[in-house]
C-alpha positions as CSV (number, residue, x, y, z in Angstrom):
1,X,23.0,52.6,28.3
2,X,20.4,53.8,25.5
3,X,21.4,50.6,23.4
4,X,22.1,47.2,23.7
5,X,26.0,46.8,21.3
6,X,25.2,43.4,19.2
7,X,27.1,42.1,16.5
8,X,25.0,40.3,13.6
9,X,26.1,37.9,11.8
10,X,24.7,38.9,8.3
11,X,26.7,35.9,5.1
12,X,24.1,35.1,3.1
13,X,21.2,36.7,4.9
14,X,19.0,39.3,2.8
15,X,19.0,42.8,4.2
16,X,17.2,45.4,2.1
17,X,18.5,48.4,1.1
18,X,16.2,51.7,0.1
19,X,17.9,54.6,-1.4
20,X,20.1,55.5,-4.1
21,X,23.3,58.5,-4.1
22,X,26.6,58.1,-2.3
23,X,24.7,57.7,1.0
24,X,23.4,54.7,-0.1
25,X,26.5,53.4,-1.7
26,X,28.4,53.5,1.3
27,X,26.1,51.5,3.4
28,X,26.1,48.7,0.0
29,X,29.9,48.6,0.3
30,X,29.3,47.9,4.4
31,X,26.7,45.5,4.3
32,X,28.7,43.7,1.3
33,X,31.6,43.5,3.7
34,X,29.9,42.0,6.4
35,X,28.5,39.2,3.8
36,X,24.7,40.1,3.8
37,X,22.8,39.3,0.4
38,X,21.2,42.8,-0.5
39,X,17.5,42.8,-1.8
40,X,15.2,45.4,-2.5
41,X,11.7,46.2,-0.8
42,X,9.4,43.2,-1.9
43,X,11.9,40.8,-0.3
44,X,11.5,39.1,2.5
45,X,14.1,40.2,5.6
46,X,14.4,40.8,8.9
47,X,17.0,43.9,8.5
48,X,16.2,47.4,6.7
49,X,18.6,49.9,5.9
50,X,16.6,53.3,4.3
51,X,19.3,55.7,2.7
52,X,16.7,57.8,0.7
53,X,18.3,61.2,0.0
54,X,14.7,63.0,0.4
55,X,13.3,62.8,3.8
56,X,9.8,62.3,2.5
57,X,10.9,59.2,0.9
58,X,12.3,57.9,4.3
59,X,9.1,58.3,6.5
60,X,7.2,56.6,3.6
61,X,9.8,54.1,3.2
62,X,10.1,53.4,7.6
63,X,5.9,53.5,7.4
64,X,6.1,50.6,4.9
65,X,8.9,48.5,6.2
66,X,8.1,48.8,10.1
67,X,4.4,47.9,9.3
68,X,6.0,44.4,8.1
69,X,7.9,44.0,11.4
70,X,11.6,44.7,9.9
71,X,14.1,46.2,12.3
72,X,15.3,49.7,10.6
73,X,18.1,51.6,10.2
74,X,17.0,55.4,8.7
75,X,19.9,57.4,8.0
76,X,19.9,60.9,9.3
77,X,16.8,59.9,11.2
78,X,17.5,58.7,14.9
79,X,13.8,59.2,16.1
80,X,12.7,56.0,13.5
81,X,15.5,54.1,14.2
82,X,15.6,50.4,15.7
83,X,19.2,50.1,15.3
84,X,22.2,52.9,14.9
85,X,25.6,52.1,12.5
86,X,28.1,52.5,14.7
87,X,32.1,53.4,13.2
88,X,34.0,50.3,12.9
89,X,37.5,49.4,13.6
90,X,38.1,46.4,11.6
91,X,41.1,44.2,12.6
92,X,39.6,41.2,11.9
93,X,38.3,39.1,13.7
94,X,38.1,41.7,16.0
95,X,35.3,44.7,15.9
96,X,35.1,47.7,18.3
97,X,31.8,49.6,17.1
98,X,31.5,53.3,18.1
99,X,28.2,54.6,18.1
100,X,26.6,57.7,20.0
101,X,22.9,56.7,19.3
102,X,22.8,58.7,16.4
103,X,23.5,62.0,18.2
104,X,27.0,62.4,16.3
105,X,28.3,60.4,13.5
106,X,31.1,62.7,13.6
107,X,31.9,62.2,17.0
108,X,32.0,58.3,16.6
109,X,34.4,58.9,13.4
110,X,36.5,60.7,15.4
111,X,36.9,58.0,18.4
112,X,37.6,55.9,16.2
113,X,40.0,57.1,14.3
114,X,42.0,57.9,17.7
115,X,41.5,53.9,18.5
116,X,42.5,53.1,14.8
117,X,46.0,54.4,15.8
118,X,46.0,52.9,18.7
119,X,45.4,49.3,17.7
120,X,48.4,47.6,15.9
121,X,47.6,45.7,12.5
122,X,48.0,42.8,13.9
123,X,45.8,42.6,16.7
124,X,43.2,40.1,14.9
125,X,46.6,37.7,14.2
126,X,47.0,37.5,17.7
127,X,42.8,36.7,18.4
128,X,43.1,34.0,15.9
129,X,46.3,33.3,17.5
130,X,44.8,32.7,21.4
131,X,41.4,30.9,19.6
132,X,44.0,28.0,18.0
133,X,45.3,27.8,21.7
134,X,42.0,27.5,23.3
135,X,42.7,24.1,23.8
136,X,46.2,24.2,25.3
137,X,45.0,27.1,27.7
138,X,42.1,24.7,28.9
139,X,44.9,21.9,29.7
140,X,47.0,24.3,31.5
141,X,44.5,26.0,33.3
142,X,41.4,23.5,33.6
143,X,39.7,25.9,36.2
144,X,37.7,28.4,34.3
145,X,38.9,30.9,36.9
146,X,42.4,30.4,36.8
147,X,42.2,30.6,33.0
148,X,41.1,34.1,32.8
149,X,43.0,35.4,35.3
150,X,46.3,33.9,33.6
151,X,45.1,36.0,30.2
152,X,43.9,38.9,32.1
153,X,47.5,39.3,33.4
154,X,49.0,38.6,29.9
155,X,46.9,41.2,28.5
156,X,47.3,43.6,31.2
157,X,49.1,47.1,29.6
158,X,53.0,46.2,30.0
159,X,51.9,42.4,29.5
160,X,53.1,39.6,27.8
161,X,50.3,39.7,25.0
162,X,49.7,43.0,25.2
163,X,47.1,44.4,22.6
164,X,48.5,47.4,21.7
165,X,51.8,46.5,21.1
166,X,53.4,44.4,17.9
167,X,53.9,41.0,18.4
168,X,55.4,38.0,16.6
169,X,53.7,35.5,15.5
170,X,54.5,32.8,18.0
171,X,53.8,35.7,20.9
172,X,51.0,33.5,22.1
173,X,53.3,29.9,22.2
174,X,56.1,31.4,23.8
175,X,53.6,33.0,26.6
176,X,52.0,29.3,27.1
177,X,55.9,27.9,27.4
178,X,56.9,30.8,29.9
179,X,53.3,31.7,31.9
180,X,53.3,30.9,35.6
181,X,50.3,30.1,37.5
182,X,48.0,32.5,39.0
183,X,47.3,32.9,42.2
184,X,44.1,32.0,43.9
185,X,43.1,34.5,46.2
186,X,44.0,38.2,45.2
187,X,42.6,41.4,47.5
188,X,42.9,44.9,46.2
189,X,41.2,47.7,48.3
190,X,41.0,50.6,46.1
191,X,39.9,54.4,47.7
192,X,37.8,56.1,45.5
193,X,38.6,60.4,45.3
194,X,35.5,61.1,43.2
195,X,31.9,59.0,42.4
196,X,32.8,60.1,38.8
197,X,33.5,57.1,36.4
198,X,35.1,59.5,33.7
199,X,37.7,60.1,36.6
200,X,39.0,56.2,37.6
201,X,42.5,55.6,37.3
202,X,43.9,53.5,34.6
203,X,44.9,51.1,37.2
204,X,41.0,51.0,38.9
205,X,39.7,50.4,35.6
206,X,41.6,47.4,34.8
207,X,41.3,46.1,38.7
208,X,37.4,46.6,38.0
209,X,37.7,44.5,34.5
210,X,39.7,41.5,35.9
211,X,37.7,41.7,39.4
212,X,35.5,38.0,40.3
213,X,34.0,39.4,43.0
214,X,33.5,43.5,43.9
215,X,33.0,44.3,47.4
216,X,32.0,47.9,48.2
217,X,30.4,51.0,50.4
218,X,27.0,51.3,49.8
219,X,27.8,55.1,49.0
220,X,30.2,53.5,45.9
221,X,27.0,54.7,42.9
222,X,25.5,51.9,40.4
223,X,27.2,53.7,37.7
224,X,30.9,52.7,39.0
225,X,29.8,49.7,39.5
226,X,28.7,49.1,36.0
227,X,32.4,49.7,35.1
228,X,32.9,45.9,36.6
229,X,32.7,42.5,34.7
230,X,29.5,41.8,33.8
231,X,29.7,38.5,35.7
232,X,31.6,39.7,38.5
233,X,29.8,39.1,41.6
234,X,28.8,42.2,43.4
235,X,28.2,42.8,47.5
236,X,28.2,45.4,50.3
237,X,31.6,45.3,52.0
238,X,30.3,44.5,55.1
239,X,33.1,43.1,58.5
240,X,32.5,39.8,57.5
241,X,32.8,39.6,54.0
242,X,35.9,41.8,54.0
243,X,37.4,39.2,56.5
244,X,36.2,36.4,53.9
245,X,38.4,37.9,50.9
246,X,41.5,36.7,51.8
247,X,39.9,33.3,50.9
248,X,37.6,33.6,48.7
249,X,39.0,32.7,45.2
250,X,40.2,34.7,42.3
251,X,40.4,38.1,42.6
252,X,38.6,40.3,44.9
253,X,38.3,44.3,44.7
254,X,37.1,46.1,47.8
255,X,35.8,49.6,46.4
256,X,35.2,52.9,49.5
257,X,34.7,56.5,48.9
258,X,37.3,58.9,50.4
259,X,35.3,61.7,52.8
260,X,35.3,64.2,50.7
């Protein structure tokens, strides 16, 4: 991963803007979306955007505004870039970003305009939607655990709040009135055919999302393990803690490689 994804919360924050031309209006119209107070050069900020149209005028403009400590953003320019403007998907509150590190802005406008048709309009009614529920879901579900794994399954493709299908606007009250409780220990053993990560199933993807703890072959690469939760605890499927997983709470994925 060349680049750590952050979101920035920018209402009200000054974020200075070089350049003039249609380049530079684009990136005013962004930034003034996303609430930032624009400034010009002498102001202090913390964020730079430099949309010069000669590129002359964006080495001069990087020189000054790095040599002050500001972050940068240098259109055209990856090599004096801190950060990169990924393509947004905007259905508010949620953001998927699409960025390629600078090595295609194309590229990223055309991923995302696959996932724009993908994502219903109103997918952000149905975050705010599971936010005003937050508490009800903690009273239901008080253990942390069994929380996630009840709106993993709801969210699951085919599920009861799927994403990418329309929903009214009471989807996520009548899912708290009909939801049964999850079960506490889960075991999948999935058989890898490849060590590619471009080639997991659909199915090994999402088992690999929702997974608490992965247990796998010490042949199963770093790079398909990276495909797990973050927080998911990771081991070597050894005898032992194979024969623990049919106890150990939540679920439990144990990942091998087929002999190929």
């Amino acid at each position: 991963m060349h680049s750590l994804p952050v979101f920035l919360r920018l209402t009200d924050r000054p974020v200075i803007l070089v350049g003039t031309g249609e380049t530079a209006d684009a990136k005013r119209r962004l930034l003034e979306r996303a609430g930032a107070q624009l400034v010009g050069e002498e102001t202090d900020a913390t964020l730079a955007i430099i949309a010069c149209e000669e590129m002359g005028e964006k080495e001069a403009a990087a020189e000054r505004l790095r040599a002050r400590g500001i972050l940068l953003n240098v259109v055209d320019r990856p090599d004096l870039c801190d950060f990169t403007m990924p393509a947004i998907v905007d259905r508010d509150p949620v953001l998927i970003a699409v960025g390629t590190g600078g090595a295609s802005a194309g590229l990223a406008k055309a991923v995302r305009q696959r996932i724009e048709r993908l994502l219903p309009p109103g997918l952000g009614a149905l975050a705010q939607a599971l936010d005003r529920a937050k508490t009800t879901l903690r009273a239901r579900w008080p253990d942390a655990r069994d929380r996630r794994g009840a709106l993993d399954r709801a969210l699951t493709q085919g599920g009861a709040l799927d994403p990418v299908t329309k929903h009214a606007a009471d989807a996520v009250e009548r899912w708290l009135e009909a939801a049964e409780d999850v079960a506490d220990c889960r075991v999948e053993t999935v058989t890898l055919l490849s060590t590619d990560p471009d080639e997991l199933t659909l199915r090994v993807a999402r088992l690999l999302g929702e997974a608490d703890t992965v247990l796998h072959d010490l042949a199963v690469p770093p790079v398909l393990l990276d495909r797990a939760r973050a927080d998911a605890v990771r081991a070597i499927a050894t005898k032992t803690a194979i024969s623990d997983a049919a106890t150990r709470p939540g679920l439990t994925v144990i990942l091998t490689i087929a002999s190929l």
